[in-house]
C-alpha positions in Angstrom: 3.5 54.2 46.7 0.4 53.5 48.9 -1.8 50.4 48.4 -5.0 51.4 46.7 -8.3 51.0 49.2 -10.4 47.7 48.1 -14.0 49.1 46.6 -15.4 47.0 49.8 -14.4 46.0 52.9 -15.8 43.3 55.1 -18.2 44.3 58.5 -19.5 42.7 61.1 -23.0 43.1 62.9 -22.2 42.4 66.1 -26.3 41.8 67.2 -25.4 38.8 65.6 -22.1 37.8 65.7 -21.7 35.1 68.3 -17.6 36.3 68.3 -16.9 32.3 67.3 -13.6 33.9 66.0 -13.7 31.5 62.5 -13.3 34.3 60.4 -10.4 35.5 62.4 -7.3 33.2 60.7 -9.4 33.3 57.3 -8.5 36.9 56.8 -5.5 37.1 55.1 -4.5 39.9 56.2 -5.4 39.5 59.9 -7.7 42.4 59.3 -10.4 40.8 61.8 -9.6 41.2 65.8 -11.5 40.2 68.7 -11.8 42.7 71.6 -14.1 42.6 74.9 -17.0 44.0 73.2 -17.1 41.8 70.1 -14.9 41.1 66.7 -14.2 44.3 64.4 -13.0 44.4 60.8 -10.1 47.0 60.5 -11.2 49.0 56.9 -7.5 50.3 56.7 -6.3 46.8 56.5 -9.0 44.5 54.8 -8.1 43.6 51.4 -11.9 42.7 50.4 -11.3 39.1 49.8 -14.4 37.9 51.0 -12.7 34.8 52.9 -14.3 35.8 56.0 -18.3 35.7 54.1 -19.1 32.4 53.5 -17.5 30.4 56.3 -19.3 32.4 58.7 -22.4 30.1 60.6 -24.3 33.2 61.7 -24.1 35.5 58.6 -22.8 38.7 60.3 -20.2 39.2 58.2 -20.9 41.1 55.1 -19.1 43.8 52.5 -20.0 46.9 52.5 -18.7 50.0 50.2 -15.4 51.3 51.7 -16.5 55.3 51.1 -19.5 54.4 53.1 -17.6 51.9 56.1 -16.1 55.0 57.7 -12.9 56.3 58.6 -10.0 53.8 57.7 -8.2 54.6 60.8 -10.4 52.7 63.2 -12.6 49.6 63.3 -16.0 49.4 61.4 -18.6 47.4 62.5 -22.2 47.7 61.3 -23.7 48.0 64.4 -21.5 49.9 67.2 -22.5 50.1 70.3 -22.7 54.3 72.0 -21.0 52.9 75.0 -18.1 50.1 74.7 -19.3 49.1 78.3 -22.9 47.7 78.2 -24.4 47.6 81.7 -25.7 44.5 83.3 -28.8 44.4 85.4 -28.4 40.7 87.5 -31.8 39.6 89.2 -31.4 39.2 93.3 -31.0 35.1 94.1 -33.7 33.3 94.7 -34.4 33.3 98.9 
């Protein structure tokens, strides 16, 4: 018999995360991951504790109704960016 979904699962805005990683061994389930682009909350494996909320120094953690985080099969974030690779325009060096 499948688990039943927690009402809310945990999300992170990753304008401000600062991807510390101190929610990351908080989560019971190890629901929170850190990838190249930023930390992301699984929805198909947070529980909804809520560990995660209060420790964090930044606030970008935050729950948010599982029928309205999105698909359970991949990671939720609040904020995703339309292209996991974010160009960088570097300044020429001083002469």
């Amino acid at each position: 018999m499948p688990l039943a979904s927690p009402r809310s699962v945990a999300v992170v805005d990753r304008m401000i995360c600062d991807a510390c990683g101190l929610c990351m061994p908080l989560c019971p389930p190890l629901a929170i991951t850190m990838r190249r682009d930023g930390l992301i909350v699984d929805a198909a494996t947070c529980t909804g504790c809520r560990k995660c909320i209060a420790p964090c120094p930044v606030g970008a953690l935050r729950m948010m109704d599982n029928s309205a985080a999105g698909p359970s099969h991949r990671p939720v974030t609040m904020t995703e960016p339309a292209d996991p690779v974010t160009p960088v325009t570097l300044r020429d060096p001083v002469a």
